[in-house]
C-alpha positions, 0 to 999 in steps of 0.5 A: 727417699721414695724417687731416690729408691726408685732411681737406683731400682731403675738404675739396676735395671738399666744396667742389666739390660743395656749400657750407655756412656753416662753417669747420674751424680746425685746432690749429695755425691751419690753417683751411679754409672749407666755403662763401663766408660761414661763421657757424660755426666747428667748432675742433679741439683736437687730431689725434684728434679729427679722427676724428670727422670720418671716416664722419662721421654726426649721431651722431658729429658730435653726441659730439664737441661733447658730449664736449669734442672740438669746439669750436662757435662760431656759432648753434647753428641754423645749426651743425645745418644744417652738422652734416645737411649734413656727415652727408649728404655724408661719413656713410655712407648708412644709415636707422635700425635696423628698430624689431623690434630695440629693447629692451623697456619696463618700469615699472622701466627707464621710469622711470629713462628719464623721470628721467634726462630729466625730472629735471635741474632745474626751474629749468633747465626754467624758463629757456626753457619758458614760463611754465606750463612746457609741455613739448611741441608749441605751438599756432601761430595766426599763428607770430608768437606768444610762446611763452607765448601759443601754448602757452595756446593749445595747452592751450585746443585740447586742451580744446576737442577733448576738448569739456571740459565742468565736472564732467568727470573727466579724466586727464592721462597724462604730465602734466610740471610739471601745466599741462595739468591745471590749466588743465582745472580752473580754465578748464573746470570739469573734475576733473583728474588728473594722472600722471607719473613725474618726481619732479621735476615731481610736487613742482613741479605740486602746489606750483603747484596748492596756490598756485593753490587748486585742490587740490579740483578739481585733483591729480597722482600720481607713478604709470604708467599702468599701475598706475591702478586702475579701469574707465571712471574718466575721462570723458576723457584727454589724453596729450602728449608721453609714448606717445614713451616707451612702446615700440613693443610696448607700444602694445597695452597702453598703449592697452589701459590708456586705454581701460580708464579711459575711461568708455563715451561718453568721448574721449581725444586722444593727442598724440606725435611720431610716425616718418616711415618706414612701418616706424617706424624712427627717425632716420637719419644716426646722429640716433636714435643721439643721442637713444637714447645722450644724451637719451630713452633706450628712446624709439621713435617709431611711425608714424601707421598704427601709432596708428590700428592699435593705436588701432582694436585696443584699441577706440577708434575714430579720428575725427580727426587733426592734424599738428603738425609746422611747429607743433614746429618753431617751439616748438623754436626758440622754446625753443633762443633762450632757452635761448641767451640765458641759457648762463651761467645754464643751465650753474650747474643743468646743468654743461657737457656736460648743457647741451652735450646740450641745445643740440645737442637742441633746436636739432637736432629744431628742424631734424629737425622742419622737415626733415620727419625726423619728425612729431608728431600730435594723434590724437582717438579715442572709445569707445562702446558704440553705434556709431551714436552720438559724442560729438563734433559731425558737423563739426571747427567746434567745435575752432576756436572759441575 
């Protein structure tokens, strides 16, 4: 068979050049080992699905697991680390596509992109989130921490950067399941409100502020951003794992409408995963193509000069920035374990290739994120009518307090 011949020609190649901790088991028994001591075993089922293999990229690679075409077995850590390692030596060599070439956001199309996301089920999101259900970067003191505890202590470093004080009014742009916004009020003394476009998370975080009696310190909207009403509403605004959504066009809005809400004197924090590649392009080896087509469809991520850009043009200036990057790394693994660790589970709320998307996801950006494919930044910013005076202390001492 022709693709066969040329498999096994690839094969030799491969194996004389680098080495990976794999297998490829063939249909018919024929099995050919990529390095020394292979943990992962990538089955074919059938000729054509020996396709994917050819010009093979992340994005490929990535289809045929999902789509029922290979058979992975093996830790999915170790099976993103041969996926790179096979893109890299047998995919062609492109970045991602140039960010001016992507759709444009509107509220209708960021919605249903959140709800396709956000909107699969609670209880799956409860199997391997914590237990406030944060759904974005944890903060890591040591990296020996639970994922319970290093995400409290990530709600706390916000609130310490925003300086939250009681009586605050604050607004928690893409709130998910209300964590954040509820940890504002009860530990902080803050009036909090929350929005998010998942219909999903708005019912389960106002049950959970209802249970927790916070309902007059404490509440969640099912709104955009765009549609909060008013002028220098919110002393201060956080927004975690949302402008992800936004559009790289959009930024100029999106900021707009912070600062907007901000009232004079007032600090945000913008929290995102952010492009390493100056022009903001994403991913490459087909990896933005997998996470456009399966799992955040219209998301865009910009460059860290572009926040401060758009940041700077919207009127807000930028007192401060901290990477993430190590710190989403080790949340992402942390979140592919348990999901690991209870399949069976996962698939009874998801049904196979939805939990197939998932695993390939979180074990995939676990690596990206370790690679240094992409970034993530807590960006903190001001807006005030006097230049000569901040809200914030002259030194970061204050942040790392508690």
């Amino acid at each position: 068979m022709l693709i066969e011949s040329r498999i096994e020609r690839m094969v030799g190649e491969f194996r004389a050049g680098a080495s990976l901790p794999a297998a490829i088991e063939l249909w018919n028994g024929k099995r050919y080992d990529l390095g020394a001591h292979p943990t992962v075993t990538l089955r074919v089922p059938d000729p054509a699905a020996l396709r994917f293999f050819v010009d093979a990229d992340l994005a490929k690679l990535a289809e045929a697991y999902i789509e029922g075409h290979l058979e992975v077995d093996g830790p999915m850590a170790d099976a993103m680390q041969v996926a790179a390692g096979l893109a890299l030596k047998w995919g062609p060599a492109r970045k991602g596509r140039l960010p001016w070439l992507r759709s444009a956001h509107s509220k209708e199309r960021d919605a249903d992109a959140i709800s396709y996301h956000y909107d699969v089920s609670n209880d799956f999101y409860a199997l391997w989130l914590d237990r406030r259900m944060v759904y974005s970067c944890a903060y890591f003191k040591s990296g020996a921490e639970s994922i319970d505890d290093a995400q409290a202590q990530k709600l706390d470093h916000i609130c310490r950067k925003l300086r939250l004080q009681p009586g605050d009014r604050f607004l928690d742009i893409g709130c998910g399941w209300g964590a954040l916004a509820m940890h504002a009020a009860e530990r902080y003394g803050a009036t909090a409100t929350g929005i998010t476009l998942s219909k999903n998370q708005h019912a389960l975080a106002n049950e959970r502020i209802r249970a927790a009696g916070l309902e007059d310190k404490c509440q969640v909207l099912l709104k955009d951003y765009r549609d909060v009403p008013g002028e220098e509403l919110f002393d201060k605004i956080a927004s975690v794992g949302m402008f992800e959504h936004v559009g790289l066009k959009n930024l100029p809005v999106y900021f707009g409408a912070i600062r907007r809400l901000l009232a004079d004197g007032g600090i945000v924090l913008n929290h995102g995963i952010t492009s390493v590649d100056p022009d903001s392009r994403p991913v490459g080896m087909g990896g933005g193509e997998f996470i456009e087509r399966y799992v955040f469809p219209h998301g865009e991520l910009p460059h860290l000069s572009l926040v401060f850009k758009e940041m700077g043009a919207a009127g807000m200036e930028v007192m401060d920035s901290e990477t993430l990057r190590l710190h989403y790394a080790r949340t992402l693994s942390r979140w592919s374990e348990r999901l690991e660790g209870k399949l069976d589970q996962a698939r009874a709320f998801t049904g196979d290739k939805r939990l197939r998307i998932w695993r390939t996801y979180l074990a995939g950006c676990a690596h990206a994120f370790e690679c240094g494919w992409v970034s993530i930044q807590q960006v903190l910013a001001v807006k005030s009518g006097d230049p000569r005076r901040s809200p914030l202390p002259w030194t970061r001492d204050y942040m790392y307090g508690g």
